[in-house]
C-alpha positions as CSV (number, residue, x, y, z in Angstrom):
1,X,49.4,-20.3,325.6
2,X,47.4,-23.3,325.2
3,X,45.8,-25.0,322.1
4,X,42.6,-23.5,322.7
5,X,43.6,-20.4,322.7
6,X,46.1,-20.2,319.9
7,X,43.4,-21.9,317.4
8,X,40.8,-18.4,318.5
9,X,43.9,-16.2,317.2
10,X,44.4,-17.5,314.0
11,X,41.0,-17.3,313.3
12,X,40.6,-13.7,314.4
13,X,43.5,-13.1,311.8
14,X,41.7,-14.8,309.1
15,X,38.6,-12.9,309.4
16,X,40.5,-9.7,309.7
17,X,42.4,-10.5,306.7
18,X,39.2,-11.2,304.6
19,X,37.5,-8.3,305.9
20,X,40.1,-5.9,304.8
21,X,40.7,-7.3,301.6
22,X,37.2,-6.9,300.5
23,X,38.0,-3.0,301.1
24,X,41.6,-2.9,300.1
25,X,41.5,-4.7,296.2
26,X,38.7,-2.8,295.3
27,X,40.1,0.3,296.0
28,X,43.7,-0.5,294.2
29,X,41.7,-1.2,291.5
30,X,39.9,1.7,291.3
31,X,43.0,3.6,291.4
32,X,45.1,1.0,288.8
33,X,41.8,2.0,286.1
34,X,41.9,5.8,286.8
35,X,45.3,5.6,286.5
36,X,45.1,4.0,283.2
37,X,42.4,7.0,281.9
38,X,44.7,9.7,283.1
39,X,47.2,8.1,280.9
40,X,45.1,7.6,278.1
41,X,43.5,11.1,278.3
42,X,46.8,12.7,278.1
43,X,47.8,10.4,275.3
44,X,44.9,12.0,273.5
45,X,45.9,15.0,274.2
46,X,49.5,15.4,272.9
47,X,47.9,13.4,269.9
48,X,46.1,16.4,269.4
49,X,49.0,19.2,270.2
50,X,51.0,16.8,268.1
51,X,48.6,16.8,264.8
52,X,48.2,20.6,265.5
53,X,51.8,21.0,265.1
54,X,51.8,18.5,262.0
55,X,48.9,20.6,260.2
56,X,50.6,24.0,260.8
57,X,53.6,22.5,259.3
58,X,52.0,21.1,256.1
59,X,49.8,24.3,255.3
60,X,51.8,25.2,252.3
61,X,51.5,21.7,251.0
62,X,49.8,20.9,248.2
63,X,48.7,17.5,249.6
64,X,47.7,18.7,252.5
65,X,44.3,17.7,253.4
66,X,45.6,14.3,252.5
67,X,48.9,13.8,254.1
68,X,47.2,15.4,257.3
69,X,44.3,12.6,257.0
70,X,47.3,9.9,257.0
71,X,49.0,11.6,259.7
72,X,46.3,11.2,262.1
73,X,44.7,8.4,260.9
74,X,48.2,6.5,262.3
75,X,48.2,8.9,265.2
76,X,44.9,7.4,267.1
77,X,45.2,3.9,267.3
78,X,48.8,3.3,269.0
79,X,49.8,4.6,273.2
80,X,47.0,3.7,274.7
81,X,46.6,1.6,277.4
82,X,42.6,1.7,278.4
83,X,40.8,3.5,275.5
84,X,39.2,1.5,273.3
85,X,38.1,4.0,270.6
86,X,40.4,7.1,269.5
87,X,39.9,9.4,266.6
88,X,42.0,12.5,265.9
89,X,41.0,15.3,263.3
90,X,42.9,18.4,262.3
91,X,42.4,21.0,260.4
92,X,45.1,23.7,258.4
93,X,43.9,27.4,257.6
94,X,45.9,30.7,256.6
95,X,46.7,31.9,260.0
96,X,45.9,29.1,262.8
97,X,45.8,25.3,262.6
98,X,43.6,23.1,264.8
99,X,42.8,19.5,266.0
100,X,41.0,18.0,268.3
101,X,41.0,14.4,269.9
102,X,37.6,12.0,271.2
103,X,38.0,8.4,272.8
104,X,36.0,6.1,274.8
105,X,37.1,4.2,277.8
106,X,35.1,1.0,278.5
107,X,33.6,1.4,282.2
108,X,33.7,-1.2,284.8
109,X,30.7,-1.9,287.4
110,X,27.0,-3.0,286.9
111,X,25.7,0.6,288.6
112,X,27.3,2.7,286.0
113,X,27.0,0.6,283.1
114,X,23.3,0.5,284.5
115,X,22.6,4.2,284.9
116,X,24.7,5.5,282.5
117,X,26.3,4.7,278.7
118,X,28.5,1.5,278.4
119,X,31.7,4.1,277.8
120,X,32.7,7.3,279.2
121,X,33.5,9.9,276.5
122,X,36.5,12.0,277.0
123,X,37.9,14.6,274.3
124,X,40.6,17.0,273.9
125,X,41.3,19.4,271.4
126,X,44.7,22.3,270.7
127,X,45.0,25.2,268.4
128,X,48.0,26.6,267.3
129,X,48.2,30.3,265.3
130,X,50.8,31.2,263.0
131,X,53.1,33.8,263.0
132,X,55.3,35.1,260.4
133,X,58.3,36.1,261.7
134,X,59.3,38.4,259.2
135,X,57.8,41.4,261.1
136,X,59.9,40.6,264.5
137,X,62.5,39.8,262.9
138,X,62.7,43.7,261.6
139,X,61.8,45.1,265.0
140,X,64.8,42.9,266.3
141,X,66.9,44.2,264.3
142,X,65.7,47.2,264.4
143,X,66.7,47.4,267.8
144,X,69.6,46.1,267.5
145,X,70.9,48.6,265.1
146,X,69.6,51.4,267.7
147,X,71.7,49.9,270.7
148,X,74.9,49.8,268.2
149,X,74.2,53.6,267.6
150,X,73.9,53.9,271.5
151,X,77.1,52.3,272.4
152,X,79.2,54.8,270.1
């Protein structure tokens, strides 16, 4: 190969290379951010199982309502990797407990901060009903008792 030649190759490489750059980095970056949300969303959503669980535990407190509005209020602000604004609310009854979860991720690109709102919303939200055992706990044994009087 001469000169001439080897000069027209390495420029052919360099134009290549910038032309699939421009296609490649925008797309890892697309995926890097939605991997961040999918993260963050279920973040916010074992938040929520989590303060479920937490206000079906304290229902017989007397403190409830406030040792449930310090659990949470801890609960929404740490784990999250994109999110910028997390709240997590929970509520205790007699026979279910609830919560429920609402951040906003910060979105990237002129068109959509353009067209749309500055942040995308995303929210999740778990319930959890008590049981009292006591009744299964007699059918159990009820059982049990009948498959003792069965073996004899």
């Amino acid at each position: 190969m001469n000169k001439e030649t080897e000069w027209w190759q390495e420029a052919y490489f360099t134009v290549e290379a910038a032309m699939i750059m421009t296609i490649v980095l925008p797309v890892l970056t697309v995926i890097l951010i939605a991997g961040f949300c999918l993260h963050d969303s279920a973040m916010l959503q074992s938040d929520a199982c989590a303060a479920a669980a937490a206000a079906s535990n304290l229902r017989t407190y007397k403190n409830r309502d406030a040792d449930l509005n310090a659990y949470t209020s801890e609960m929404g602000q740490q784990g999250f990797i994109w999110m910028e604004e997390s709240s997590i609310s929970a509520q205790a009854g007699e026979k279910s407990s609830s919560a429920a979860g609402e951040g906003r991720f910060p979105l990237p690109g002129l068109i959509r901060r353009f067209f749309y709102d500055r942040m995308q919303r995303v929210s999740a939200s778990w319930s959890r009903t008590m049981y009292h055992p006591a009744a299964m706990i007699r059918v159990m044994r009820g059982a049990k008792y009948l498959l003792d009087d069965l073996k004899e």
